[in-house]
DSSP file (Angstrom, degrees, kcal/mol; ACC not computed):
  #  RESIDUE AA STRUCTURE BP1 BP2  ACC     N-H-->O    O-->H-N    N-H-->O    O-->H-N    TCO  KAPPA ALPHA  PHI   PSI    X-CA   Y-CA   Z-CA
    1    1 A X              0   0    0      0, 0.0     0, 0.0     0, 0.0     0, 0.0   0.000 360.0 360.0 360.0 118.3    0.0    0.0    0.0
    2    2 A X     >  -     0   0    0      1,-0.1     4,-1.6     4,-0.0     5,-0.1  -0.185 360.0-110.8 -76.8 174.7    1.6    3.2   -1.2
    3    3 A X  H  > S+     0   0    0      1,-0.2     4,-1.0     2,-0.2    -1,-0.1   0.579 118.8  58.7 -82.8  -4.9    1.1    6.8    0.4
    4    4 A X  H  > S+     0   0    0      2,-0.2     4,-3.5     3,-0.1     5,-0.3   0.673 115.3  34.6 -72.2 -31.5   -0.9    8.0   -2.7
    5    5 A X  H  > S+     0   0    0      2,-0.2     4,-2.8     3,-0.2     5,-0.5   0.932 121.1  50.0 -93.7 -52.2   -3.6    5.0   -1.9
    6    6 A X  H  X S+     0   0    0     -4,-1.6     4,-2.0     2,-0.2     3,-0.3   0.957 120.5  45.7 -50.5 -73.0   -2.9    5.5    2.5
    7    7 A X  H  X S+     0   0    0     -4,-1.0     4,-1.3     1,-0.3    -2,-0.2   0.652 111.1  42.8  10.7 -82.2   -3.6    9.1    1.3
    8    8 A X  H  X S+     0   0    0     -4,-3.5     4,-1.8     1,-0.2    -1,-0.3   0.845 119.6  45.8 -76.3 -28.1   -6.7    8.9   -1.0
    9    9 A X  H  X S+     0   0    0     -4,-2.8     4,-1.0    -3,-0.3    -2,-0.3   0.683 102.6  60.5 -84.3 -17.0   -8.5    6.4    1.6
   10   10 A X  H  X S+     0   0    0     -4,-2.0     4,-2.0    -5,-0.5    -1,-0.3   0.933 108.2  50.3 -77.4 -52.7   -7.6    8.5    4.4
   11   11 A X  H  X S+     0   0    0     -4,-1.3     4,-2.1     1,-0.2    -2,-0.2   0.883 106.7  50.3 -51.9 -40.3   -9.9   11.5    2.3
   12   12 A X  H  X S+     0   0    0     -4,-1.8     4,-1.5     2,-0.2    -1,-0.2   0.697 106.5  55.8 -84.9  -9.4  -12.6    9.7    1.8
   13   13 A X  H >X S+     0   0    0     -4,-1.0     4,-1.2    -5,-0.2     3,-1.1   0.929 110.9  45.4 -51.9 -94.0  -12.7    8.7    5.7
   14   14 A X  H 3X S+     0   0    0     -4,-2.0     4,-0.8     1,-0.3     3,-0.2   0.568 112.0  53.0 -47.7 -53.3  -12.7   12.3    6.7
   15   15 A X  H >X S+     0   0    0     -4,-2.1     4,-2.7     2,-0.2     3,-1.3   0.931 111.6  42.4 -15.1 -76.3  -15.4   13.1    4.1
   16   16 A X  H <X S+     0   0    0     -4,-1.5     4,-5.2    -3,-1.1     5,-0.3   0.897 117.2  54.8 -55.0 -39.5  -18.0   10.2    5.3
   17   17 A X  H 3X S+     0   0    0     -4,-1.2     4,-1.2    -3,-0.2    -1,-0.3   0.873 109.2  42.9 -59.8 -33.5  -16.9   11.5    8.7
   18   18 A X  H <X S+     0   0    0     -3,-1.3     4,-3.0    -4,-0.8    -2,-0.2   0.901 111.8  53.1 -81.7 -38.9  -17.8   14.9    7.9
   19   19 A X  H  X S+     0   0    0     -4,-2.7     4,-1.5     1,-0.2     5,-0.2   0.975 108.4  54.5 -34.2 -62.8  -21.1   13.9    6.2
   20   20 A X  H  X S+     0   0    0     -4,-5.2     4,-2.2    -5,-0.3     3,-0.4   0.920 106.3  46.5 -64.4 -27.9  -21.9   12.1    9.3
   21   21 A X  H  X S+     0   0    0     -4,-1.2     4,-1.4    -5,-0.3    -1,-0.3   0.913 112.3  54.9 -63.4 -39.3  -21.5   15.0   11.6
   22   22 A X  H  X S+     0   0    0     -4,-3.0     4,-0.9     2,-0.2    -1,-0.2   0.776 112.4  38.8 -27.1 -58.8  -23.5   17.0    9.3
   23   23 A X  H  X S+     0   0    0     -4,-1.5     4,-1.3    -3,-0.4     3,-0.5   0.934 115.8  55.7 -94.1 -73.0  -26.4   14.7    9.2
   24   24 A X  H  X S+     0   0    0     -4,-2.2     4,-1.2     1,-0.3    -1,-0.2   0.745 112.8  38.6 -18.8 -67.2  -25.9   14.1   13.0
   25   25 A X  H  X S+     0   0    0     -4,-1.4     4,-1.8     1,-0.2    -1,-0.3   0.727 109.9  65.2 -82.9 -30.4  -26.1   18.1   14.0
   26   26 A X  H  < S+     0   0    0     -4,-0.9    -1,-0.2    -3,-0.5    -2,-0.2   0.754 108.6  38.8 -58.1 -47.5  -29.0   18.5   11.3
   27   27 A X  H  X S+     0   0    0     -4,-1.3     4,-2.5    -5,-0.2     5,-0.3   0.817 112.5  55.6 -81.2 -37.7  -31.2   16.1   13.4
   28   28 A X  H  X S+     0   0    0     -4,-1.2     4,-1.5    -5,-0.3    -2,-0.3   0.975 106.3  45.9 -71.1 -43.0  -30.1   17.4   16.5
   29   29 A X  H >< S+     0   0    0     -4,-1.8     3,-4.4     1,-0.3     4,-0.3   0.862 118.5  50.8 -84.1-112.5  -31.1   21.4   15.7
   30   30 A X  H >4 S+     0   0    0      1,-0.3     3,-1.0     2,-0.2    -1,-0.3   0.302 106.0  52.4  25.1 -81.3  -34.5   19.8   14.4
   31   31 A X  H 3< S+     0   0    0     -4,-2.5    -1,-0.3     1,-0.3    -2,-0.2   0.847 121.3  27.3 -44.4 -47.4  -35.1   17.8   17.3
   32   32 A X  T << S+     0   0    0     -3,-4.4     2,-0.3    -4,-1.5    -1,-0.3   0.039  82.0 126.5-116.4  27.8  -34.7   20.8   20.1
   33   33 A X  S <  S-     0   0    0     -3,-1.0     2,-0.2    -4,-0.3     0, 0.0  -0.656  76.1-107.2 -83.2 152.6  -35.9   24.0   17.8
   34   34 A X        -     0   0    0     -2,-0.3     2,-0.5     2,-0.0    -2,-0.1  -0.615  34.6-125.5 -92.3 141.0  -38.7   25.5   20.0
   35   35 A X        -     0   0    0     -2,-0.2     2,-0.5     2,-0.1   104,-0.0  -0.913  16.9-158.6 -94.2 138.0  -42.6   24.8   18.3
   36   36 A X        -     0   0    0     -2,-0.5     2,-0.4     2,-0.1   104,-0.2  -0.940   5.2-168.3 -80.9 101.0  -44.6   27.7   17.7
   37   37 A X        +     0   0    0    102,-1.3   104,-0.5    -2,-0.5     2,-0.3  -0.361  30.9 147.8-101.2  60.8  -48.3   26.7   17.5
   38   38 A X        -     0   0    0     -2,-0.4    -2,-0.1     1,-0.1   104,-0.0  -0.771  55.6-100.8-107.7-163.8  -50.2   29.8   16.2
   39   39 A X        -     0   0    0     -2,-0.3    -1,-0.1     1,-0.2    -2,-0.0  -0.029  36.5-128.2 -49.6 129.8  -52.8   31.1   14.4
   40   40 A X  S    S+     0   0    0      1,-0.2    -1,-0.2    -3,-0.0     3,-0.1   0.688 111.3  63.6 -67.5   0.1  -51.4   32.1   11.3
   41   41 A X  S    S+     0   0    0      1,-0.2     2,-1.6     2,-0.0    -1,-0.2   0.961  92.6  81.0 -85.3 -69.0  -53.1   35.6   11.9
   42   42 A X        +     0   0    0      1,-0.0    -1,-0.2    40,-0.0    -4,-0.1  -0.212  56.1 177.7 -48.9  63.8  -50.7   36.0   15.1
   43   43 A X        -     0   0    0     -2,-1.6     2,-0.3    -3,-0.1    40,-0.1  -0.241   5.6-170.0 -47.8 132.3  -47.1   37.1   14.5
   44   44 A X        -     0   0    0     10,-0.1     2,-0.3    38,-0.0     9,-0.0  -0.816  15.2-140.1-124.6 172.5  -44.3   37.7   17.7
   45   45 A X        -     0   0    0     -2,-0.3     9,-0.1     2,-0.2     7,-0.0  -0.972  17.0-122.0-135.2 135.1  -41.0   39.4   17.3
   46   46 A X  S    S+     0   0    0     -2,-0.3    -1,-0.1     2,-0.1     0, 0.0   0.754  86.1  86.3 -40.8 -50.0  -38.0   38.3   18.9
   47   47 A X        -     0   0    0      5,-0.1    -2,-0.2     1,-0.0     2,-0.2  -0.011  64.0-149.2 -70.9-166.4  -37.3   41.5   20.6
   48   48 A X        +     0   0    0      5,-0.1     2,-0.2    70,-0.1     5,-0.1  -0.668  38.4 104.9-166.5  80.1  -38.9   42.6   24.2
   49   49 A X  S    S-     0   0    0     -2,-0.2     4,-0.3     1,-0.0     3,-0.2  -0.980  72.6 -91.5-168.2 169.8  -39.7   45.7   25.3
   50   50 A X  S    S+     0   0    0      1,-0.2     3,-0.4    -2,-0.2    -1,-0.0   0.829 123.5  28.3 -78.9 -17.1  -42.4   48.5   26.1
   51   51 A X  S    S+     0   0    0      1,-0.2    -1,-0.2    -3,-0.1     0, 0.0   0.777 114.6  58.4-118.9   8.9  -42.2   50.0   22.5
   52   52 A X  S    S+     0   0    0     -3,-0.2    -1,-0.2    -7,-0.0    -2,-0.1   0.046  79.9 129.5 -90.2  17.1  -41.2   47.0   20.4
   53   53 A X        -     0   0    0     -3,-0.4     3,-0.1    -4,-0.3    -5,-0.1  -0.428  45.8-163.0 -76.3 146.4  -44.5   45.2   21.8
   54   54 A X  S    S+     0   0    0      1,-0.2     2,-0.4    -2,-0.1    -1,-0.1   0.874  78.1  44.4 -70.3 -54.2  -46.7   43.7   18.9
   55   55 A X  S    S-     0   0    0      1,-0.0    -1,-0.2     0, 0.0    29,-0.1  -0.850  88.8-118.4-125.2 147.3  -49.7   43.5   21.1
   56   56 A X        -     0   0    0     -2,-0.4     2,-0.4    -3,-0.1    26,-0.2  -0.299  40.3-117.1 -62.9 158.2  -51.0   46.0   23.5
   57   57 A X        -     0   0    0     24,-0.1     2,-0.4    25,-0.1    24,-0.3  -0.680  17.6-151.2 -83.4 122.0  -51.1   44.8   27.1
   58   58 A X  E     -A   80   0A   0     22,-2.4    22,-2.1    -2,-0.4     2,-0.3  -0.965  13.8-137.7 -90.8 138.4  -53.8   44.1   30.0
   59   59 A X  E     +A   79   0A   0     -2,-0.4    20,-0.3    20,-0.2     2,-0.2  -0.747  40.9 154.0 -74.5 141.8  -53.4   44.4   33.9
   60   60 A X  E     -     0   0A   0     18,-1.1    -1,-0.0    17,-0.3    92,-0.0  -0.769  43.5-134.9-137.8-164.4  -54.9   41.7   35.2
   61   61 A X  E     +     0   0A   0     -2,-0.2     2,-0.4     2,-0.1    17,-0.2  -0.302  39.2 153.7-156.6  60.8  -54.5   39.7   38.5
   62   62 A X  E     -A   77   0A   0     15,-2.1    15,-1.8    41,-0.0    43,-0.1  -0.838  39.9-130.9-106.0 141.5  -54.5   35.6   37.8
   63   63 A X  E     +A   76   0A   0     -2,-0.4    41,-1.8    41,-0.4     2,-0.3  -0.196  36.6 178.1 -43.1 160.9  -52.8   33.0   40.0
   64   64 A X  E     -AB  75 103A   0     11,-1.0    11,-2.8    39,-0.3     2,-0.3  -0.984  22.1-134.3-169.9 163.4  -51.0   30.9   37.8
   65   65 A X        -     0   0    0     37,-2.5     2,-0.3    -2,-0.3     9,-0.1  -0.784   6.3-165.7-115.1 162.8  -48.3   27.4   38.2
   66   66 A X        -     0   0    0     -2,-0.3     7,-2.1    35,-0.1     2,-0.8  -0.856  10.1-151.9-143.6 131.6  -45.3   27.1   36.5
   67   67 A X  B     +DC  72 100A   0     33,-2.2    33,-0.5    -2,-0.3     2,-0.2  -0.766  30.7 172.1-104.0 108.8  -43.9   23.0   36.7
   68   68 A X        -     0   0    0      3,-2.6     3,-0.5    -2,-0.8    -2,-0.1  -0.722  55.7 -95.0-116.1-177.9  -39.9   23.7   36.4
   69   69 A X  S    S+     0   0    0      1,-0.3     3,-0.1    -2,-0.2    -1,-0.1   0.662 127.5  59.4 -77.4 -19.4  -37.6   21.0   36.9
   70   70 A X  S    S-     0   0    0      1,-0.3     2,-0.3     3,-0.0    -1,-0.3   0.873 120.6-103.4 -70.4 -23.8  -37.2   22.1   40.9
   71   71 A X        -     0   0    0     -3,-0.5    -3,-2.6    -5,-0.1    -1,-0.3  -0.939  64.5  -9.5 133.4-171.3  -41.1   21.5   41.1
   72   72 A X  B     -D   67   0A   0     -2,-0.3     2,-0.3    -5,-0.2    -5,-0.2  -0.493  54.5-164.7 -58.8 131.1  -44.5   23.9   41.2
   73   73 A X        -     0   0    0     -7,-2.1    -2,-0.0    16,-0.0    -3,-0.0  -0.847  11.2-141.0-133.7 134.4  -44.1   27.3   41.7
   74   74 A X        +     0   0    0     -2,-0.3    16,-0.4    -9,-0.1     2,-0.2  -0.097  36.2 136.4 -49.5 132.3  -46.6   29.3   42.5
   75   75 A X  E     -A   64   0A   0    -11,-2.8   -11,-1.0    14,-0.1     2,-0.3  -0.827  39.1-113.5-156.2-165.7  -47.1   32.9   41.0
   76   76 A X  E     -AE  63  88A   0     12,-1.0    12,-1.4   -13,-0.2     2,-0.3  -0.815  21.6-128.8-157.4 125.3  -49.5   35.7   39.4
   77   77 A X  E     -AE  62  87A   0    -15,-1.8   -15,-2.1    -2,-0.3   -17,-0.3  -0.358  19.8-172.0 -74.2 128.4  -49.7   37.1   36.0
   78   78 A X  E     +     0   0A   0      8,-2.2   -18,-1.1     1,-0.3     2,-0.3   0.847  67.0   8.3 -90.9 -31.6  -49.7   40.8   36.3
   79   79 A X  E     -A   59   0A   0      7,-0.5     7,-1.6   -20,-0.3    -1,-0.3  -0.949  65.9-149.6-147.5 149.3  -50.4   41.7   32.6
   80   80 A X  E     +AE  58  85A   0    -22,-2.1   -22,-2.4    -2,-0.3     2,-0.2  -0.713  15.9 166.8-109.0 154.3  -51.4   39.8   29.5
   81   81 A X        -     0   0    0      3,-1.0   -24,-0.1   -24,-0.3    68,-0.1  -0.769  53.7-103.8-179.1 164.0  -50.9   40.0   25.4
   82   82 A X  S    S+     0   0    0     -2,-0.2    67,-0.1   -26,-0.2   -25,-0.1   0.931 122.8  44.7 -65.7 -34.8  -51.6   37.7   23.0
   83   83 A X  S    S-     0   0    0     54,-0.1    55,-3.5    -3,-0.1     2,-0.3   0.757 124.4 -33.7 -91.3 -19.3  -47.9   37.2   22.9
   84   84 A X  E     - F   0 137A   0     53,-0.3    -3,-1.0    31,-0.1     2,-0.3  -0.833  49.3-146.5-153.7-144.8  -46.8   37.0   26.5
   85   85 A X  E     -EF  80 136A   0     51,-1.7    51,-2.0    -2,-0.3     2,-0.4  -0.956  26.7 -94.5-168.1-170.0  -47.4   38.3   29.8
   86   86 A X  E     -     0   0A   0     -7,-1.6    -8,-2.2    -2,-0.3     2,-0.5  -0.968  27.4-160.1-109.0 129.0  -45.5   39.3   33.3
   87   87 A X  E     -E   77   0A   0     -2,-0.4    47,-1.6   -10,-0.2     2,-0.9  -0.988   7.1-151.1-124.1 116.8  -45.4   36.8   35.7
   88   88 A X  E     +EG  76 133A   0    -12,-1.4   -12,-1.0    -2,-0.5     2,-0.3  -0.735  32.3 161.4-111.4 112.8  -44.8   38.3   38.8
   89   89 A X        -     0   0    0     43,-1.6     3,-0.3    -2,-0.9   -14,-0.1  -0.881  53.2-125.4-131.1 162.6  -42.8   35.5   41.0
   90   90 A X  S    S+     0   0    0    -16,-0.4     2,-0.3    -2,-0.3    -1,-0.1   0.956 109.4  33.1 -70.5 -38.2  -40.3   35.4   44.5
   91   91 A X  S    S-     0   0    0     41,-0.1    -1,-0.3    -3,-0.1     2,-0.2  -0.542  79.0-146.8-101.3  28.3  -38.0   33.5   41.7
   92   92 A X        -     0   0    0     -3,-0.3    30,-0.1    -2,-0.3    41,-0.1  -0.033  18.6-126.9 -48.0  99.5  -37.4   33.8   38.1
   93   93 A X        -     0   0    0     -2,-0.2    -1,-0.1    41,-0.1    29,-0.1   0.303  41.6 -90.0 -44.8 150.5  -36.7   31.4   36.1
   94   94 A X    >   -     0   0    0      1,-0.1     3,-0.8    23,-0.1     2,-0.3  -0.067  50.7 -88.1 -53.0 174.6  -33.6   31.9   33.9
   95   95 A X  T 3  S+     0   0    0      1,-0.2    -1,-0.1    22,-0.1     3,-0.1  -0.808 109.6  33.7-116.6 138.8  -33.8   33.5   30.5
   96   96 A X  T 3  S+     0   0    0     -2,-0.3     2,-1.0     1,-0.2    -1,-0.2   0.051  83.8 144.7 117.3 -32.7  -34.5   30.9   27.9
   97   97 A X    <   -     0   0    0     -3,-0.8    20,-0.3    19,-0.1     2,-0.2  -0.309  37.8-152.0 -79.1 129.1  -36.4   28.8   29.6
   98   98 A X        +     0   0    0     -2,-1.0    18,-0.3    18,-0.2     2,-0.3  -0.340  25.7 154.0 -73.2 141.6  -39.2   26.9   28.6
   99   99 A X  E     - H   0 115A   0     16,-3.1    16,-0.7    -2,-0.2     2,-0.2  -0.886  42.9-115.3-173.9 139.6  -41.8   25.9   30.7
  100  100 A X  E     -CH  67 114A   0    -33,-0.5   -33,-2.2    -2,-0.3     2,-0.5  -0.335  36.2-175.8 -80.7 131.1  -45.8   24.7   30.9
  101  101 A X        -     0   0    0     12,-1.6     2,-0.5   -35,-0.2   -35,-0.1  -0.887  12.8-162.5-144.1 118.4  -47.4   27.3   32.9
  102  102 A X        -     0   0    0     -2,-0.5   -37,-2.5    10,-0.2     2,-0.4  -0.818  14.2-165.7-111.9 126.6  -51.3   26.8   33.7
  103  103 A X  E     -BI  64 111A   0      8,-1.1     8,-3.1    -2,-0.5     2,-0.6  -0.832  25.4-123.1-106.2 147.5  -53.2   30.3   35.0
  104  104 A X  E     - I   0 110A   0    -41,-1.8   -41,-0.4    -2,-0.4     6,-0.2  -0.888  36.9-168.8-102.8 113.4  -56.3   30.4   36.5
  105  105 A X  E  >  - I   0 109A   0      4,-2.3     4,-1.1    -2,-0.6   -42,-0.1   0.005  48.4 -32.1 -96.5 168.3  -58.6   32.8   34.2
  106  106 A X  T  4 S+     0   0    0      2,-0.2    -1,-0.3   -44,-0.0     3,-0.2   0.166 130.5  14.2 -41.3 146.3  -61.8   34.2   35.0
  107  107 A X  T  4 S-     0   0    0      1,-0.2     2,-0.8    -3,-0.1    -2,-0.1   0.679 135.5 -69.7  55.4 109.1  -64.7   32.1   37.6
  108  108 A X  T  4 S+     0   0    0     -4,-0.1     2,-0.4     1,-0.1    -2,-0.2  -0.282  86.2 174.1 -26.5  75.5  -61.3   30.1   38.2
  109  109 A X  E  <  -I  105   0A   0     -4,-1.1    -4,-2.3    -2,-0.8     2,-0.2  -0.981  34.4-119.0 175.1  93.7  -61.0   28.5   34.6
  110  110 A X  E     -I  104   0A   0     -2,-0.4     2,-0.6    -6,-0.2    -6,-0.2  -0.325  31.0-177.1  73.8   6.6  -58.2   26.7   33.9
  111  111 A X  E     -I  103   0A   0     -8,-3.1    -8,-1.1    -2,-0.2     2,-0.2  -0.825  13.5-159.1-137.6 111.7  -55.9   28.1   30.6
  112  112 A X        +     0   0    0     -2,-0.6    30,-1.2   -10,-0.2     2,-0.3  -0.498  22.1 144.4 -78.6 155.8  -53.0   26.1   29.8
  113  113 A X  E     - J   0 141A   0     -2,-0.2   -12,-1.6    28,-0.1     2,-0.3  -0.998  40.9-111.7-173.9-179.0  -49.7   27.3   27.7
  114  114 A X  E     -H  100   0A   0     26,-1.6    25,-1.2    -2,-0.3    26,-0.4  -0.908  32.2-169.1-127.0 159.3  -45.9   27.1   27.2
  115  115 A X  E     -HJ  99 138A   0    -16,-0.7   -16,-3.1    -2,-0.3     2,-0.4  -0.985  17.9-152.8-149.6 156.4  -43.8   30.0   27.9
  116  116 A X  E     - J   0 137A   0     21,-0.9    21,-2.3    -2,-0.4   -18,-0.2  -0.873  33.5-116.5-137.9 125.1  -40.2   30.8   27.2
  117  117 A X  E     +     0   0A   0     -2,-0.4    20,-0.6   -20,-0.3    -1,-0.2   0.267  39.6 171.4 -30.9-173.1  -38.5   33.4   29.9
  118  118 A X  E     + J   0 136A   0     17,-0.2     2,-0.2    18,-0.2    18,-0.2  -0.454  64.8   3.0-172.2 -65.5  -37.8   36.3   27.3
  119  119 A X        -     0   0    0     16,-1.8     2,-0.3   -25,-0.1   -70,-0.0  -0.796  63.8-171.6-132.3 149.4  -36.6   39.4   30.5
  120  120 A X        -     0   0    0     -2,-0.2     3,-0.3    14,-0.2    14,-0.2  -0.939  22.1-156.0-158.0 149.4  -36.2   39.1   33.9
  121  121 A X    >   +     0   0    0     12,-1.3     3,-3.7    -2,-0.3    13,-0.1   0.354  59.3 118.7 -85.7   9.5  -35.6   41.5   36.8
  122  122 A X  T 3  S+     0   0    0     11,-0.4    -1,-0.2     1,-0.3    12,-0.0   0.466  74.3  40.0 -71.3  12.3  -34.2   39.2   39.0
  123  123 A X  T 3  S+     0   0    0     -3,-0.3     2,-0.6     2,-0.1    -1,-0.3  -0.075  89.7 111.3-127.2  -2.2  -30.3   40.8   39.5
  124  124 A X  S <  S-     0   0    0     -3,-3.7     5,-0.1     1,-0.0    -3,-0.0  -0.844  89.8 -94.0 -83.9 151.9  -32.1   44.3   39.7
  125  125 A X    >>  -     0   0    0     -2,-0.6     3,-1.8     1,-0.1     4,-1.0  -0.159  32.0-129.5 -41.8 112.1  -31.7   45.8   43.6
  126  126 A X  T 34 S+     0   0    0      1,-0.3    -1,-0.1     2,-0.3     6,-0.1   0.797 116.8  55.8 -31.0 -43.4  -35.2   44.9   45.9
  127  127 A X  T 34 S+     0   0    0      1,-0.2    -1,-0.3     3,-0.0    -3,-0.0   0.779 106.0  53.8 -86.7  -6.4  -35.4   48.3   46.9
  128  128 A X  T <4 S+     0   0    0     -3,-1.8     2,-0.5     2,-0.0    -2,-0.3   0.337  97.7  78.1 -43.0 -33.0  -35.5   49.0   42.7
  129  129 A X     <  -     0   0    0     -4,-1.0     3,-0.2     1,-0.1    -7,-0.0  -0.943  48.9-172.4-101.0 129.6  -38.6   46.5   41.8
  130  130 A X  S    S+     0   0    0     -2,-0.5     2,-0.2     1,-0.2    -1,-0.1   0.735  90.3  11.9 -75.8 -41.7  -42.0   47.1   42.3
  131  131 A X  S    S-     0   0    0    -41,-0.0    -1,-0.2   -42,-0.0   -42,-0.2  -0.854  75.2-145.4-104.5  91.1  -42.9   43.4   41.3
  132  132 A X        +     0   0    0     -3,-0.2   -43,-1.6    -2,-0.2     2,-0.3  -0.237  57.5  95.4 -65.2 139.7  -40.0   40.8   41.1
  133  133 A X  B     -G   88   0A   0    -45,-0.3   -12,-1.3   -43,-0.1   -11,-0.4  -0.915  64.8 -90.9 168.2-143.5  -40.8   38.5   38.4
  134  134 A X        -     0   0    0    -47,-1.6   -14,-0.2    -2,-0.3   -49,-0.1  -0.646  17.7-128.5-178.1  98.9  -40.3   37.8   34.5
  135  135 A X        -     0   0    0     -2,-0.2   -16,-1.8   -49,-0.1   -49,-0.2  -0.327  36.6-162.2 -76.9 152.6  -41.8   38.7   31.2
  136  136 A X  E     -FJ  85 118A   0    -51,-2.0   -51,-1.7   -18,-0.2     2,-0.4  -0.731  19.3-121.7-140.4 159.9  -42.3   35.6   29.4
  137  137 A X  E     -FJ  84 116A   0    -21,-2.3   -21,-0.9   -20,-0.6     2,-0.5  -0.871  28.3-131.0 -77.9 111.6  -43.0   34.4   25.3
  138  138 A X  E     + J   0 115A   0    -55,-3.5   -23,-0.2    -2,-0.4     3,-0.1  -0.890  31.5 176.5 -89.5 128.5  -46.3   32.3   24.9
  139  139 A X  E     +     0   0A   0    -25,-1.2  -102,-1.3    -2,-0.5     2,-0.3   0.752  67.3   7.6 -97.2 -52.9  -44.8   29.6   22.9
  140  140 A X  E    S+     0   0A   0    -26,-0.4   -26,-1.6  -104,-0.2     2,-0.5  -0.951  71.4 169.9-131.0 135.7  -48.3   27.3   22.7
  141  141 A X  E     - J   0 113A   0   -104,-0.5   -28,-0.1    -2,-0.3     5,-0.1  -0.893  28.5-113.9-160.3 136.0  -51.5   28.5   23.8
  142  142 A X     >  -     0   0    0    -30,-1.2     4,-3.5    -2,-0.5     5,-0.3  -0.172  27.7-105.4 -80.6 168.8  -54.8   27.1   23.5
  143  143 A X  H  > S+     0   0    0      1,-0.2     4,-1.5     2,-0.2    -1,-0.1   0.818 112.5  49.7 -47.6 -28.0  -57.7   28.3   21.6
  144  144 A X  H  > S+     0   0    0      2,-0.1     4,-4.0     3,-0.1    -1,-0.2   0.852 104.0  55.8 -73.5 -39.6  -59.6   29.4   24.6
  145  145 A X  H  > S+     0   0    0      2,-0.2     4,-4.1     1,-0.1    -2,-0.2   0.878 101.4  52.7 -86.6 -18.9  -57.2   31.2   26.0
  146  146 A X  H  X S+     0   0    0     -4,-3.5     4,-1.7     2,-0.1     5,-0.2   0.966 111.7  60.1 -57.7 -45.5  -56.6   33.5   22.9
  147  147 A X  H  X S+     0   0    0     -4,-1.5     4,-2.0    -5,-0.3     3,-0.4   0.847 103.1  44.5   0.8 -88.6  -60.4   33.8   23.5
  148  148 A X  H  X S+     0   0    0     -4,-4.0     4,-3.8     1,-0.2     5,-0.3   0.927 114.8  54.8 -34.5 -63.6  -60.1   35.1   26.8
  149  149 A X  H  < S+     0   0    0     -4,-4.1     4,-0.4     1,-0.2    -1,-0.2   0.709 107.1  40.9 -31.9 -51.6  -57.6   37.2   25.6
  150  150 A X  H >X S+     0   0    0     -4,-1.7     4,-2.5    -3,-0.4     3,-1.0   0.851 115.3  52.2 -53.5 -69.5  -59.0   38.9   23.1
  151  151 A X  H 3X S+     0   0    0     -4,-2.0     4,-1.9     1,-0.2    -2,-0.2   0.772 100.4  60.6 -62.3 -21.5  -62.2   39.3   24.9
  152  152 A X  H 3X S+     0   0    0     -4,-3.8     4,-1.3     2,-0.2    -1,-0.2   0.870 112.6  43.6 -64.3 -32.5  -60.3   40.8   28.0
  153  153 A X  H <4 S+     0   0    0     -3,-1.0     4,-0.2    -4,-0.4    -2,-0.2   0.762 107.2  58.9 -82.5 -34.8  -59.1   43.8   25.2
  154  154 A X  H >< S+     0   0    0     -4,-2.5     3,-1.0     1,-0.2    -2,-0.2   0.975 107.9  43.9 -75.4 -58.3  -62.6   44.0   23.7
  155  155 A X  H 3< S+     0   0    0     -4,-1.9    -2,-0.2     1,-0.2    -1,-0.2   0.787 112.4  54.7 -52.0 -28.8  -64.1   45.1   27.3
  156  156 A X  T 3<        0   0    0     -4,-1.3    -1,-0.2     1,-0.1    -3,-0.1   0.613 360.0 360.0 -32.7 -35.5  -61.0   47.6   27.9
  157  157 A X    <         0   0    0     -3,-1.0    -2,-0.2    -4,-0.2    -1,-0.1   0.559 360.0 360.0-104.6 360.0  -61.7   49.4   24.6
């Protein structure tokens, strides 16, 4: 076996290798990309802030869960949009995270969703927050609770 032949077999190893890693990382990204289930009417934008908001805001005042990987924690959504909300908690989850978070909506009712962390206050100074807590992404949300939503904005206006 010459070093031309050691050589060419040696390329097409590292080729098949790189294919596979390709293929590999190609699945993986796939696999863990975050799902967005909505309405095709309903657009979010990546950024986060009070004058890059999509959708106007409600105060409201609901208990709500959020099941992280420490367990329940208890909390209460301070304002609502189609596209997120405030979730006013002792804790805030870190930013990025995803997590099923079930509110209870008017006559206690219910409203499931996923939510993604987006901001969080939680390194600003105690005497500096008015609510410690964490504005959040609605990732998934059901049909009722855009409902609610919706109808919470029509009685405002």
């Amino acid at each position: 076996m010459g070093v031309n032949t050691i050589t060419f077999y040696g390329g097409i190893v590292c080729f098949l290798g790189f294919v596979l890693l390709s293929v590999v990382y190609y699945f993986w990204k796939f696999h863990n990309r975050s799902v967005v289930n909505y309405p095709t009417s309903l657009k979010l934008h990546e950024s986060v802030g009070p004058e890059k908001r999509e959708h106007g805001r409600a105060d409201i005042n609901w208990a709500a869960s959020m099941e992280t990987s420490e367990g329940r924690i208890e909390a209460q959504v301070k304002n609502i949009s189609l596209g997120g909300a405030f979730i006013c908690c002792k804790k805030p989850l870190p930013i990025g995270e995803v997590f099923p978070l079930t509110m209870l909506g008017p006559d206690n009712e219910p409203l499931a969703a996923t939510a993604k962390v987006v901001w969080s206050n939680v390194n600003v100074p105690e005497d500096k927050v008015i609510n410690r807590g964490m504005g959040v992404r609605f990732l998934k949300m059901s049909d009722r609770h855009i409902h609610l939503v919706r109808q919470i904005f029509q009685e405002n206006n």
